[in-house]
C-alpha positions as CSV (number, residue, x, y, z in Angstrom):
1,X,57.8,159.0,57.1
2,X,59.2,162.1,59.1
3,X,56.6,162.3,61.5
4,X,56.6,158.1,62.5
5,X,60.1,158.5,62.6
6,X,59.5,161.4,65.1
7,X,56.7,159.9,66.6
8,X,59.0,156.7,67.8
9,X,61.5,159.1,69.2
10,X,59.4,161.0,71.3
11,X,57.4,157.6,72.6
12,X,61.7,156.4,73.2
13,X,62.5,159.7,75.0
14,X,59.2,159.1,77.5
15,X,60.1,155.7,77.5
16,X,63.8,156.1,78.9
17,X,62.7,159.3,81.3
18,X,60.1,157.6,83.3
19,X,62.5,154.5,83.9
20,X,60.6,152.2,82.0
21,X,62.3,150.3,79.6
22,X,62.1,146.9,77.4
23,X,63.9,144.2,78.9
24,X,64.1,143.8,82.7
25,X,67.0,142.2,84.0
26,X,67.3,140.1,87.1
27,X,70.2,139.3,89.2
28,X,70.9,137.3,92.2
29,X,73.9,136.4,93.5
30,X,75.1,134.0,96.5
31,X,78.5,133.7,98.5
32,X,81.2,130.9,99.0
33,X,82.6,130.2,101.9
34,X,86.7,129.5,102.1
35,X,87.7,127.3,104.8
36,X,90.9,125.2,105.4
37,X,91.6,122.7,108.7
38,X,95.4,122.7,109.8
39,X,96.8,119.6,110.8
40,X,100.6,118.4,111.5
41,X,102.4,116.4,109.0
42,X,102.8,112.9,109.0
43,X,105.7,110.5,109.8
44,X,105.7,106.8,109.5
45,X,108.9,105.2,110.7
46,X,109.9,101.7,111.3
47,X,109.8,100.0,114.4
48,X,110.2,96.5,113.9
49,X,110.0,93.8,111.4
50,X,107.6,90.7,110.8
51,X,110.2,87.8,111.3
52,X,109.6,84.1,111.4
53,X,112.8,83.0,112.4
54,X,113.7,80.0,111.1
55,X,111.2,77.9,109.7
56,X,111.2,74.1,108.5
57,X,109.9,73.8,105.1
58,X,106.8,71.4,105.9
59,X,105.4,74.4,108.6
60,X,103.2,77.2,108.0
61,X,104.0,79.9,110.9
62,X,101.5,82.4,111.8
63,X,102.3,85.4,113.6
64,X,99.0,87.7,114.5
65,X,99.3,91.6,114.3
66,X,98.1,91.6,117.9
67,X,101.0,89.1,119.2
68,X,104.4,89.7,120.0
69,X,106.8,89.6,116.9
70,X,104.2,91.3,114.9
71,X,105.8,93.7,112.7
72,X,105.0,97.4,113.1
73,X,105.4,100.9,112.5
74,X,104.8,104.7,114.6
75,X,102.9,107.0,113.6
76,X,104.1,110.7,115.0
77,X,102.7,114.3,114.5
78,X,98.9,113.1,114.2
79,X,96.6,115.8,114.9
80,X,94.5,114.4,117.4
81,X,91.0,113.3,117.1
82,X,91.6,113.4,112.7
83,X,90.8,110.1,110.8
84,X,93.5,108.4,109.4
85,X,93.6,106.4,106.3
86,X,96.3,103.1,106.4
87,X,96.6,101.6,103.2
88,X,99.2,98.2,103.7
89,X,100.4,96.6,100.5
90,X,102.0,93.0,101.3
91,X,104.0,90.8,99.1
92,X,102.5,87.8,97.9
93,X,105.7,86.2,98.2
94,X,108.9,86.4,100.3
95,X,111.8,85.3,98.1
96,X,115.4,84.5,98.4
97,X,115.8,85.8,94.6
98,X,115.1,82.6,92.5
99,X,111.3,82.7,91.8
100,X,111.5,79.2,91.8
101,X,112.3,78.9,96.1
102,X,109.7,81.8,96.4
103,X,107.7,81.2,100.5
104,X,104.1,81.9,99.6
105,X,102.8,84.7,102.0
106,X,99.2,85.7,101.0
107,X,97.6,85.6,104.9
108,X,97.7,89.0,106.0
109,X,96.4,91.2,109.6
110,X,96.3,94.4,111.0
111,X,96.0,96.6,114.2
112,X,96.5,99.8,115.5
113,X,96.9,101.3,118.8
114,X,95.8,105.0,118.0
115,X,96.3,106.1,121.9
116,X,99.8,107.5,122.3
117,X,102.9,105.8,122.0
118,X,101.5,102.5,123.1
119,X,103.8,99.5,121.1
120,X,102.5,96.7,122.8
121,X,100.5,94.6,119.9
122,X,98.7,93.0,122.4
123,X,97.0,96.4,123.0
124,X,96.0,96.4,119.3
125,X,92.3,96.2,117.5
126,X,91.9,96.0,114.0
127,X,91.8,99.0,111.6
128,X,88.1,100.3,111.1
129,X,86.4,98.7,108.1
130,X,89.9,96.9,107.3
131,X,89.6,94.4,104.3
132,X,91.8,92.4,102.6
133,X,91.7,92.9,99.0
134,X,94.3,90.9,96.8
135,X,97.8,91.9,98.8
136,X,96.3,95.0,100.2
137,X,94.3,95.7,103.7
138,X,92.9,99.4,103.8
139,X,91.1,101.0,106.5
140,X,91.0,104.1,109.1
141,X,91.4,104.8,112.8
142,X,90.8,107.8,115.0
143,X,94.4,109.5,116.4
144,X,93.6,109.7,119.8
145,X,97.1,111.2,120.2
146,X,99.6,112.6,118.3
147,X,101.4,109.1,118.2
148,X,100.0,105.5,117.4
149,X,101.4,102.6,116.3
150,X,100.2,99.9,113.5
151,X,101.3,96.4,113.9
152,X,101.3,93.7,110.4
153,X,101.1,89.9,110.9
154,X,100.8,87.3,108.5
155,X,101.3,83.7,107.6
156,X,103.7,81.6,105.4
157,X,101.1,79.4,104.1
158,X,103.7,77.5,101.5
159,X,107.2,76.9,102.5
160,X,107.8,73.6,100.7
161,X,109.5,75.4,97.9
162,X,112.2,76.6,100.1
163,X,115.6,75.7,100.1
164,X,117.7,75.1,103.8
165,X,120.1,77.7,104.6
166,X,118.4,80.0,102.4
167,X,117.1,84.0,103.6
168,X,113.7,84.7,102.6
169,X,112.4,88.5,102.7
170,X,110.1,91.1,100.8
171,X,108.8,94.6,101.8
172,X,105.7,95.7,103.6
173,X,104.8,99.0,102.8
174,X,102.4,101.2,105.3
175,X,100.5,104.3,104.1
176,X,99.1,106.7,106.5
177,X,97.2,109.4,105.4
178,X,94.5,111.7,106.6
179,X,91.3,111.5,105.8
């Protein structure tokens, strides 16, 4: 038993001396590169509002996102040549406060002038892939400035409920994001 123990030692000993041993490991290994892209912060202000004036309750006013009296908003501190996403959620109703009187308001458009401060609607083209889903119209545009300007339109298409001498309003909200 002695000499098979020694025997094993001696064959371990030459083993471990000339570099050869049991299991051969392999390793590999492959890098990660960090990156970031800078860009200026948003600011989405108020420029206008979507008004109808006054309305009679048997009409069903239109105003276009690319007309005068669209409503609309500036964009500022874009970094030029970055996508922008625009998320617009509408109302489905502008109300006086008595759900009964509510205007029904479920036509919606939108356009952006993305080249500087340009804030004539007229000027505008619609968001990139926009699409009305429900209330909401999503899409992106292209800064070609630091400043641009996104106009909302929309239609009354019900205004029988209303009442005479009544004010009818409800918010618009505009989202800008980059992409």
């Amino acid at each position: 038993m002695k000499t098979l123990l020694k025997s094993t030692l001696v064959v371990l000993a030459a083993l471990l001396v000339s570099g050869t041993s049991f299991a051969q490991g392999s390793s590999d290994d492959a890098t990660v590169s960090a990156n970031a892209n800078v860009v200026a912060a948003l600011t989405v202000t108020n420029v206008s509002d979507l008004s109808f004036g006054d309305i009679l309750t048997s009409e069903t006013p239109t105003i276009s996102a690319t007309t005068t009296g669209a409503g609309s908003v500036s964009v500022s501190g874009a970094t030029s040549g970055q996508t922008l996403n625009v998320t617009i959620d509408f109302p489905s109703v502008l109300t006086d406060g008595t759900p009964a009187n509510d205007l029904s308001f479920d036509t919606y458009s939108a356009a952006v002038t993305a080249s500087g401060n340009d804030s004539d609607p007229t000027n505008g083209v619609a968001l990139t892939g926009a699409a009305t889903a429900g209330t909401q119209i999503t899409g992106t545009f292209v800064a070609g400035a630091t400043a641009a300007h996104i106009f909302v339109g929309g239609q009354i298409d019900d205004a029988s409920s209303g009442v005479a001498g009544n004010s009818y309003a409800n918010n618009i909200t505009v989202t800008v994001d980059y992409n």
